[in-house]
N, C-alpha and C positions, 0 to 999 in steps of 0.2 A: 224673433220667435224663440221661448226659451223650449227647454225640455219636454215637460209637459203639454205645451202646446203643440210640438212635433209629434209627439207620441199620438195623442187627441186626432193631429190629421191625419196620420197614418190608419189608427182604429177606423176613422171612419171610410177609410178607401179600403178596407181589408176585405178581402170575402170568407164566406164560412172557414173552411183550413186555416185561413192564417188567423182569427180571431180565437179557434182554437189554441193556435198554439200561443197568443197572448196569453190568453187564461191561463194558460198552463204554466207559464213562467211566472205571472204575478200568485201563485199558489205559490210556488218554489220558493219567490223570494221570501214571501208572507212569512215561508215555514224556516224557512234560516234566519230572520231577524227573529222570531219568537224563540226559538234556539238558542240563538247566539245570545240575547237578553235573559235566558234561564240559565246559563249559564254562568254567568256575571252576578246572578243573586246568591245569596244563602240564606238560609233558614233564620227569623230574626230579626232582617233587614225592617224596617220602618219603607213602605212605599205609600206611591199613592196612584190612582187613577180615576179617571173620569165613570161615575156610575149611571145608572139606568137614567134617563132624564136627563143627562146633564153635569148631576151632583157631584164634585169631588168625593171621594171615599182616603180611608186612609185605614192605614192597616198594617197588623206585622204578618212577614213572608211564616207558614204552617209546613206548607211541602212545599216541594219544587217537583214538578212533571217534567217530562221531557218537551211540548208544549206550552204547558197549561201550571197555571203555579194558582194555591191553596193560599188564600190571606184573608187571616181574622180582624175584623173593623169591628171587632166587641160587642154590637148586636148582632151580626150575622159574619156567616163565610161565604169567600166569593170564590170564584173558581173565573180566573183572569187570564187572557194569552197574556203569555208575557211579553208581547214588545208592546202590550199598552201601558206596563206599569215603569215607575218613575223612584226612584230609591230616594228616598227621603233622608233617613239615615242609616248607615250600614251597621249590623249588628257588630 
């Protein structure tokens, strides 16, 4: 049984309290790998990431949030967490 499927059987024997406090930890982590990935970009950057549907998007980094990073794909802006995005080339 690998990781995920340990996790998976433990969710599902958990009772209310402890499911809470899963939730609570996969928020935490969410929030430090989107961190830690804004952190790594600069302003410039060439990324890319999966858009609405499906569609790959590509785009240069505009801002950097402390979250949420600003990338223009020349018809529109996205407003991206950043550990979904993918540096294509670094400014």
């Amino acid at each position: 049984m690998n990781n995920v499927q340990t996790a998976i059987a433990a969710i599902r024997n958990a009772n209310n309290d402890e499911l809470n406090q899963i939730i609570e930890a996969v928020k935490l982590q969410r929030t430090y790998l989107a961190k830690t990935t804004a952190r790594a970009l600069t302003v410039g950057d060439l990324v890319e990431f999966k858009g609405r549907y499906g569609n790959t998007e590509r785009g240069r980094v505009q801002k950097i949030n402390p979250k949420t990073v600003i990338v223009d794909a020349g018809h529109t802006r996205w407003k991206v967490t950043a550990s979904l995005l993918k540096v294509v080339q670094a400014a």
